[in-house]
C-alpha positions as CSV (number, residue, x, y, z in Angstrom):
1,X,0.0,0.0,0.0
2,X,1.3,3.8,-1.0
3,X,1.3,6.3,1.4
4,X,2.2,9.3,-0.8
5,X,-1.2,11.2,-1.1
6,X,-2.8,11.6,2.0
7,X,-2.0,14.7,3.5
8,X,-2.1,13.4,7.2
9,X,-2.6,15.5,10.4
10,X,1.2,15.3,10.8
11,X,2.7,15.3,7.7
12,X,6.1,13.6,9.3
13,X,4.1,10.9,10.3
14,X,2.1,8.3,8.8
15,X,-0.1,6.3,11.0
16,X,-0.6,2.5,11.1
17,X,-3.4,1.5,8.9
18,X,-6.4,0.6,10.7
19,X,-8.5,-2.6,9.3
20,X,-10.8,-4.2,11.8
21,X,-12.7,-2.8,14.6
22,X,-14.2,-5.8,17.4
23,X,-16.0,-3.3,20.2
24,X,-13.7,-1.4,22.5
25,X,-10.6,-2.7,20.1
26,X,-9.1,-1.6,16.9
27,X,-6.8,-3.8,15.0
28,X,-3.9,-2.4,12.3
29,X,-3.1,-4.0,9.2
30,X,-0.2,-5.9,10.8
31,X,-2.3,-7.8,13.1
32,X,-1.8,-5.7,16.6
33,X,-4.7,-4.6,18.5
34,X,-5.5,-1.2,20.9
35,X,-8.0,-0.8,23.4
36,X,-9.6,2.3,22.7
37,X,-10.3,3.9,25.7
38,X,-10.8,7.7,24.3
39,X,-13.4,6.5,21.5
40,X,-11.0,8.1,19.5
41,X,-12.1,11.5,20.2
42,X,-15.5,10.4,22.4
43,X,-17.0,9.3,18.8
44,X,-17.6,5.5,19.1
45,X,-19.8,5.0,22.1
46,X,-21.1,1.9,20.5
47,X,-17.8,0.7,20.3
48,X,-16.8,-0.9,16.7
49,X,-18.5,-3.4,14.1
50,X,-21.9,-3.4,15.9
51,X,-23.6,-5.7,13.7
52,X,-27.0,-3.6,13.7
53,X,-25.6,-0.3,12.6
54,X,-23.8,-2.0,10.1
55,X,-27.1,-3.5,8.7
56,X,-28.9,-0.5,9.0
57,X,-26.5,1.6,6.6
58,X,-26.0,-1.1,4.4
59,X,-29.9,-1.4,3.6
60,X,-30.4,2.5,4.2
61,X,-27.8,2.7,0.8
62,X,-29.0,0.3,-0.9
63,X,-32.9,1.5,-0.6
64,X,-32.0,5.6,-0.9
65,X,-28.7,7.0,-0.1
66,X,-29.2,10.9,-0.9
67,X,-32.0,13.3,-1.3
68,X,-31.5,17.0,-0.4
69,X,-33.7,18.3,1.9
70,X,-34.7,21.7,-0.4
71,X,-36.9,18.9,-2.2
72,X,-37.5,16.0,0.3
73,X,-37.4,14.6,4.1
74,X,-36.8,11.2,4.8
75,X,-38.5,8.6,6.9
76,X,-35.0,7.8,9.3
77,X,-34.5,11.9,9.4
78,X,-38.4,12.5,11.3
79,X,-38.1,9.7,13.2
80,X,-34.7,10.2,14.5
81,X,-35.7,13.8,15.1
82,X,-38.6,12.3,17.3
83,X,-37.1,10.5,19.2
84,X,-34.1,13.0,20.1
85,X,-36.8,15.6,20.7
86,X,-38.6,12.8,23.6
87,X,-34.9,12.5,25.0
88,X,-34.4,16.2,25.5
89,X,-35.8,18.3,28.1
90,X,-38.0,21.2,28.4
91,X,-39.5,22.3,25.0
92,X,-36.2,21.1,23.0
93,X,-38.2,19.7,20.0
94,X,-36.5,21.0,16.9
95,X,-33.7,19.0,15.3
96,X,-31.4,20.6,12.4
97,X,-29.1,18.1,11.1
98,X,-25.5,18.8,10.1
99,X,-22.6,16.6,9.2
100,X,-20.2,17.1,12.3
101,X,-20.1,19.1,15.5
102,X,-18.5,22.2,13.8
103,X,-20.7,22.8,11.4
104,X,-23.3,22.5,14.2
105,X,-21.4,25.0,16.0
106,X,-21.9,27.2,13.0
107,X,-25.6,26.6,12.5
108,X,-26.3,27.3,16.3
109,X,-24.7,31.0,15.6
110,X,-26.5,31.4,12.4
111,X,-29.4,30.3,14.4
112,X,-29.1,32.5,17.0
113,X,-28.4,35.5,14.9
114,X,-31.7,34.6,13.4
115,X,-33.7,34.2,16.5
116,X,-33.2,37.8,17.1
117,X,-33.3,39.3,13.3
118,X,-36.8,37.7,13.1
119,X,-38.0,40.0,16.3
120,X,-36.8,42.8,15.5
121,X,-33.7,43.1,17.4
122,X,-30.6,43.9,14.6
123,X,-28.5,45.6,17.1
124,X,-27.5,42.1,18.7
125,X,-23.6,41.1,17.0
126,X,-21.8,40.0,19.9
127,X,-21.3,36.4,21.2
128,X,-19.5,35.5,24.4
129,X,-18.0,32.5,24.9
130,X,-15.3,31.4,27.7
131,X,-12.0,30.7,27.9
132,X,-10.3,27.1,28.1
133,X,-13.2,26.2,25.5
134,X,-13.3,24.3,22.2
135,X,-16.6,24.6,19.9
136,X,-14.6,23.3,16.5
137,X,-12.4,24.2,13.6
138,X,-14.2,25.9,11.3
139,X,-13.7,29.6,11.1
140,X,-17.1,31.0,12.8
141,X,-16.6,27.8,15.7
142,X,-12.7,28.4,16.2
143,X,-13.6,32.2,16.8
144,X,-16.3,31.5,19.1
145,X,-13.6,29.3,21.2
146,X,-11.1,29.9,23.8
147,X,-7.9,27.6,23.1
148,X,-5.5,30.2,22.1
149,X,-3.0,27.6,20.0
150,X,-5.8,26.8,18.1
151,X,-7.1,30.3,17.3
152,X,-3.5,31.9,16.7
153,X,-2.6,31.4,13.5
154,X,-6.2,32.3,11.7
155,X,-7.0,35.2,14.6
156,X,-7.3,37.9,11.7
157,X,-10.0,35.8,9.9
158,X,-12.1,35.2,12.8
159,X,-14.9,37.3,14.1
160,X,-14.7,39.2,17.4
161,X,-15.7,36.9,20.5
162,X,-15.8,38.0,24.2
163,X,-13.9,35.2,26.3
164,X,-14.9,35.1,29.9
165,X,-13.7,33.3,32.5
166,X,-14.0,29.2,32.4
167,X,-16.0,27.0,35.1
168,X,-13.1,25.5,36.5
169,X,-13.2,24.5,39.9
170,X,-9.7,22.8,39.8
171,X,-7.7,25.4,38.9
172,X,-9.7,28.6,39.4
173,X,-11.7,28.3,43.0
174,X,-10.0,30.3,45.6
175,X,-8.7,28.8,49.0
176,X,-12.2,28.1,51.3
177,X,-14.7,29.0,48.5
178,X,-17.0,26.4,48.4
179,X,-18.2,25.0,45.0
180,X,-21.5,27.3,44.9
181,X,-19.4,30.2,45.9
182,X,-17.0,29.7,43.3
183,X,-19.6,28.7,40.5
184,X,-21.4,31.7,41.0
185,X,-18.4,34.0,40.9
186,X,-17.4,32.6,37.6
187,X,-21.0,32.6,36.2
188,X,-21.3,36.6,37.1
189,X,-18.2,37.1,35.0
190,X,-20.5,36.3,32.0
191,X,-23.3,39.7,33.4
192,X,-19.9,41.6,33.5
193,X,-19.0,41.3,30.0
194,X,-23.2,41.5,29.1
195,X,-23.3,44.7,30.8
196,X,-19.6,45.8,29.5
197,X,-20.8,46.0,25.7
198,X,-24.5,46.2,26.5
199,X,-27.3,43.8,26.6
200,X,-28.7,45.3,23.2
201,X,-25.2,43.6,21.3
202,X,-25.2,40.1,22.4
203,X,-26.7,37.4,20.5
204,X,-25.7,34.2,22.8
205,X,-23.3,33.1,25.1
206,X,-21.8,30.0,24.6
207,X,-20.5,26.7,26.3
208,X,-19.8,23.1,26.6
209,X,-22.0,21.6,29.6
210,X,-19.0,19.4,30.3
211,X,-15.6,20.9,28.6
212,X,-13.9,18.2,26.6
213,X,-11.0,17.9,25.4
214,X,-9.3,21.9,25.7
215,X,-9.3,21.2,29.8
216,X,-10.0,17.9,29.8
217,X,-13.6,16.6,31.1
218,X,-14.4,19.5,33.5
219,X,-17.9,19.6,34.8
220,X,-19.7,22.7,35.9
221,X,-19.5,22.8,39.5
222,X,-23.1,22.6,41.3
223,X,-25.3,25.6,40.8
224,X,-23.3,27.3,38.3
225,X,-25.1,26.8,34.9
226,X,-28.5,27.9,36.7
227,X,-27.1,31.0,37.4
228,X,-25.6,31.2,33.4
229,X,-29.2,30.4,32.6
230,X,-30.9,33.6,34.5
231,X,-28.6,35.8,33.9
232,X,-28.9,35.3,30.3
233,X,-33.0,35.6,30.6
234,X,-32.1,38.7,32.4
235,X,-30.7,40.2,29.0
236,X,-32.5,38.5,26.6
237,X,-28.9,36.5,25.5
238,X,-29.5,33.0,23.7
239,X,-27.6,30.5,25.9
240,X,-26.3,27.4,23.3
241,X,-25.3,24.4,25.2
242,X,-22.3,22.3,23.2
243,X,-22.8,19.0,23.3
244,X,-21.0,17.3,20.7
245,X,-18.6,15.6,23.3
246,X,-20.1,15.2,26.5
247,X,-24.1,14.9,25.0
248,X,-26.0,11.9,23.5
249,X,-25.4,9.7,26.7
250,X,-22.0,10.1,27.3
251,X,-22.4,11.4,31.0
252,X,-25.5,9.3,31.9
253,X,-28.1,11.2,30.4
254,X,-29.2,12.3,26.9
255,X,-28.0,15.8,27.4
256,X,-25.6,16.2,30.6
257,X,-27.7,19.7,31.2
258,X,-30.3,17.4,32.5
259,X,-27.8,16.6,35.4
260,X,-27.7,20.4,35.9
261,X,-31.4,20.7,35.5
262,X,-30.8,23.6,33.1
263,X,-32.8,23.7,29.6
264,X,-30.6,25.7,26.9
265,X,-32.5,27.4,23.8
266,X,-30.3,25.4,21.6
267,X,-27.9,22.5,21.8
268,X,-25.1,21.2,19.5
269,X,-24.5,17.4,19.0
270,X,-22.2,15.4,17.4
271,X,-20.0,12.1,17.9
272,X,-22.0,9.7,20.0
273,X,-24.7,10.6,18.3
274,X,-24.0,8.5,15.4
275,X,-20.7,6.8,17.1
276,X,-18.7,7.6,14.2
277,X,-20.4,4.8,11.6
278,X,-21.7,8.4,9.9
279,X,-20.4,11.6,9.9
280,X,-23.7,13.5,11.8
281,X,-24.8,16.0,14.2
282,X,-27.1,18.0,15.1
283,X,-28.5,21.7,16.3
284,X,-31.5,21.0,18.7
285,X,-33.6,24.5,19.6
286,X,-36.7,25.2,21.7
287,X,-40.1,25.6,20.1
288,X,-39.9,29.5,21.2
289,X,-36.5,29.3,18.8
290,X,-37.9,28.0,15.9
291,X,-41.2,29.4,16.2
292,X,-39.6,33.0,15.9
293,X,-38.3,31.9,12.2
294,X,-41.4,29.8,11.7
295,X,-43.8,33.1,12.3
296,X,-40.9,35.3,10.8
297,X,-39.0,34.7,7.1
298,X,-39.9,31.3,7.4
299,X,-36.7,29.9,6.2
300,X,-33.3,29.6,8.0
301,X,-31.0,31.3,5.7
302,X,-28.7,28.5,5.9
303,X,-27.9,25.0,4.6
304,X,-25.1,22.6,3.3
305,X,-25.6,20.0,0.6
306,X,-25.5,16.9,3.3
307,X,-28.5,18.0,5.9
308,X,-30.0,15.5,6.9
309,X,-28.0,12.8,4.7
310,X,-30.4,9.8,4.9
311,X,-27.7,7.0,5.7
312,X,-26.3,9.4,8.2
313,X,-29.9,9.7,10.3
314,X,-30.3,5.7,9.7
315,X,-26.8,5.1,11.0
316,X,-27.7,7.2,14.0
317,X,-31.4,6.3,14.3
318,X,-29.6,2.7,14.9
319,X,-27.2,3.8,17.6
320,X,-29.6,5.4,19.6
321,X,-32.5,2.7,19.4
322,X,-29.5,0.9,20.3
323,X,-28.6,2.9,23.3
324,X,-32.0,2.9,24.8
325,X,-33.2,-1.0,24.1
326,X,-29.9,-2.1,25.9
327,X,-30.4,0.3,29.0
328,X,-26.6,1.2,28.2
329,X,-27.6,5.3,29.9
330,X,-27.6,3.3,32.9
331,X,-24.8,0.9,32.6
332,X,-22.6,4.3,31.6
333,X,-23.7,5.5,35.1
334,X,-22.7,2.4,36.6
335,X,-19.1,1.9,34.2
336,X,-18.7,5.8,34.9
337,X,-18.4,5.6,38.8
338,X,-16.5,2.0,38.3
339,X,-13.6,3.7,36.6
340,X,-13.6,6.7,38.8
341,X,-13.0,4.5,41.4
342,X,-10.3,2.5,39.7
343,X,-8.8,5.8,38.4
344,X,-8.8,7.2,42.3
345,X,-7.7,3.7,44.0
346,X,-4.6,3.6,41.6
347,X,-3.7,7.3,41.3
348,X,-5.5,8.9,44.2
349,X,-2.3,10.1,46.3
350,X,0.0,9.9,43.1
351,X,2.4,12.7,43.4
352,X,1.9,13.4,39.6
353,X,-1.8,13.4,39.5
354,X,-3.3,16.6,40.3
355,X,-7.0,16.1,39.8
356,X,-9.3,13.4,38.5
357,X,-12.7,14.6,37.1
358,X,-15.7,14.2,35.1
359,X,-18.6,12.8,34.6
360,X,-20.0,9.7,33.5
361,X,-17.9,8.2,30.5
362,X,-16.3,11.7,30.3
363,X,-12.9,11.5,32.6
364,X,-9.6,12.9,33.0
365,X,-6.8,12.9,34.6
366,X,-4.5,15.9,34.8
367,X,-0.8,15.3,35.3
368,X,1.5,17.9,37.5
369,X,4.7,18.7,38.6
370,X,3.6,19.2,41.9
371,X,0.5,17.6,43.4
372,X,0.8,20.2,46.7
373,X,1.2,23.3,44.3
374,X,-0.9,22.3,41.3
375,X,2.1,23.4,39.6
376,X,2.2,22.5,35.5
377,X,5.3,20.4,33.7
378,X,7.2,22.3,31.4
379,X,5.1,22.6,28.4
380,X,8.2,21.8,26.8
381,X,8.1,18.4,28.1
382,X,5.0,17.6,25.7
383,X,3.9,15.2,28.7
384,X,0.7,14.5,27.2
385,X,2.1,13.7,23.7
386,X,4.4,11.6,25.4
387,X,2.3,9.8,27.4
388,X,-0.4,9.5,23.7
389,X,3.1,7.7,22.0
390,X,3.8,5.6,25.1
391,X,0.4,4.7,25.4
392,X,-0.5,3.7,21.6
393,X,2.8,1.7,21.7
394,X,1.4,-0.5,24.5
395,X,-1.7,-0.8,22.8
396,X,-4.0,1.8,24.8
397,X,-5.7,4.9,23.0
398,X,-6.1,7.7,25.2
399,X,-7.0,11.4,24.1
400,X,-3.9,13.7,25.5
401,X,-4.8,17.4,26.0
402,X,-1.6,19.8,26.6
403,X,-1.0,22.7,29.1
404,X,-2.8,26.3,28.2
405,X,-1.5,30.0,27.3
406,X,-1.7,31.0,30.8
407,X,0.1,28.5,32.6
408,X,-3.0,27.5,34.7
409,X,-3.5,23.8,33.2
410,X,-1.2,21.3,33.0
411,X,-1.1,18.0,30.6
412,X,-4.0,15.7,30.8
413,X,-5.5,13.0,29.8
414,X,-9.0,12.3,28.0
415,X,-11.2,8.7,28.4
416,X,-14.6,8.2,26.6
417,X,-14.7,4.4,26.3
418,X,-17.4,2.9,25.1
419,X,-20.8,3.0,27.0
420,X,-20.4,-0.9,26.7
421,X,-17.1,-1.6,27.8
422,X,-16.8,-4.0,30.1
423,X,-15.3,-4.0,34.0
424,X,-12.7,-6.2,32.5
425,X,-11.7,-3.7,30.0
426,X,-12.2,-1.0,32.3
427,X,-9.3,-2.3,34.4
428,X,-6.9,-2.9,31.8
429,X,-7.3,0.8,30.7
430,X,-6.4,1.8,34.2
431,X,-3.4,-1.2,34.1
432,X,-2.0,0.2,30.9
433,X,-2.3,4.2,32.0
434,X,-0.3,2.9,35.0
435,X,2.7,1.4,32.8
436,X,2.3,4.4,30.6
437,X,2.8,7.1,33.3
438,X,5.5,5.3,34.9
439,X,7.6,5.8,32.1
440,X,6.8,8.9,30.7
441,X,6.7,10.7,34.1
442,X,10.6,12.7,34.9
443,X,11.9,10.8,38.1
């Protein structure tokens, strides 16, 4: 086999080929097999080669593999949308399909711009996002994020986003505040920055319910999105929940805002929806969101060729029949709190280990120099891209996550295994992260 044409992600570097998937393991063309405990990037919560999905794309091509949706709908695209709208909370009951979680990052502003055209309401340009965020790569999601490495080279292309300051208990909560305390200081940052440029200018602010992969699974600390979600009904602001890693099951429920009792008035998914047999995601919004276009232009003035791509919605209409006949929102509750538990029995006091967190199938582990201090490694180290190598050459996938601009994050690590996996599996992961920090860590 060549490998002269793919332009790869590194371009010094070309990866092993991958042939087979069997559940939580991949196997490469030379015969060797990996546990993957990151779902590559929290994509296959299914795990690989389910035989069900499989069938259901192969007979979803075979019957009607394209229409676009300026002529037609689709049986698998209304039913899919029904039953994502009975898994969501509050009045969440319109679904606009996309074909990954960026471009579903992109709709939700378009959407949200929209929202407030259709009333009236021009003067509103600004959106606020926070800092240590990711919402994807394409231009209008990169500016709307706050990992500075990512945003640094295409900063004059982007459009101008307020950053405020990150739920991040970890890192951020002074000495004696309590959680609530904390969550509430960092939540008021966002009426600041509303009151800063004036209510009148900003569209939405938005947020990943549980951050993925910039800081590495960090969960909202108790209280805190409550008080996002009335001070943005205070102004009028659009709050968009981001979902594409942490929703469609991956902390326990359908959308982790339901563990935070919070509705948003939209949501972005991605990944688990379709665990990575189809490229799909999704925009969800409230009735009162689409209704304002609905009694408005009629018409969201935006679209891509693959909306609602028929084997796309069948692959994912599969996965989350799947998800629900099996009970597997439960068993990632149970698998969730298993490996938490392994992850603190083994690493708990380890002088390296700074924090483990998350929620359901969403964990990390953050690596520092100093467990007393909290104190970073060297960026310069590359710890986490060392401890990716050492780990895929002992046949463990994990998702590494590096140190931030401001010095106030250190190297972690990213798991998403499958919602299926197995306690077996579970402590194999937590065997092989053991080897691999032991040599990777400076002694």
């Amino acid at each position: 086999m060549g490998a002269e044409h793919v332009f790869h992600r590194s371009t010094g570097v070309c990866p092993p080929v991958a042939v087979r998937g069997e559940g939580a393991v991949l196997v490469d063309a030379g015969g060797r097999r990996y546990i993957d405990a990151c779902g590559g990037a929290a994509v296959s919560c299914l795990g690989h080669g389910h035989p069900r999905v499989a069938a259901a794309i192969a007979e979803q091509a075979a019957r009607l593999e394209y229409v676009h949706t300026g002529f037609f709908t689709t049986v698998e695209a209304e039913e899919l949308a029904d039953l994502i709208a009975e898994m969501s909370p509050g009045s969440s009951n319109r679904v606009w399909y996309t074909s990954s979680g960026s471009e579903a990052t992109e709709a939700a502003l378009k959407l949200a711009r929209q929202y407030h055209l259709e009333r009236g309401d021009s003067g509103r340009t600004r959106v606020i996002a926070r800092r240590l965020s990711y919402h994807g790569n394409t231009l209008g999601a990169l500016a709307a994020g706050g990992s500075e490495w990512r945003r640094a080279p295409y900063a004059p292309l982007l459009i101008d986003v307020s950053l405020v300051d990150p739920c991040f208990e970890y890192r951020f909560a002074e000495e004696g505040e309590s959680p609530e305390d904390y969550g509430r200081r960092a939540a008021d940052s966002l009426e600041q920055e509303i009151l800063l440029h004036g209510p009148e200018t900003v569209i939405a602010f938005i947020a990943e319910t549980v951050v993925g992969a910039t800081a590495g699974a960090v969960p909202p600390v108790p209280g805190y999105l409550r008080r996002i979600r009335e001070i943005c009904d205070r102004y009028g602001v659009l709050l968009i929940l981001d979902e594409v890693m942490c929703g469609s099951g991956r902390t326990g429920t359908f959308l982790s805002c339901e563990q935070d009792d919070v509705v948003p008035d939209i949501v972005t998914l991605g990944k688990g929806l379709g665990a990575g047999y189809q490229p799909i995601g999704a925009v969800v919004c409230t009735n009162e969101v689409h209704d304002a276009v609905a009694k408005g232009s009629g018409a969201l003035k935006h679209g891509q060729t693959y909306n609602a791509h028929p084997v796309g919605c069948a692959a994912a209409l599969a996965v989350q029949q799947i998800i629900r006949e099996e009970d597997l929102l439960e068993r990632v509750k149970v698998a969730g709190v298993r490996l938490s538990a392994l992850l603190a029995s083994r690493f708990g006091t380890h002088p390296n280990v700074g924090d483990i967190r998350g929620r359901g199938l969403l964990l990390a582990m953050e690596l520092v120099a100093d467990r007393a201090t909290k104190a970073p490694f060297d960026p310069t180290l590359t710890l986490h891209q060392r401890a990716r190598d050492e780990a895929f050459a002992r046949g463990l996938l994990i998702y590494p996550g590096g140190g931030t601009a401001d010095g106030r994050a250190g190297d972690h690590i990213l798991l998403a295994p499958p919602y299926n996996v197995t306690n077996e599996e579970l402590e194999l992961i937590v065997d092989l992260i053991a080897d691999t920090l032991e040599a990777v860590l400076p002694r």
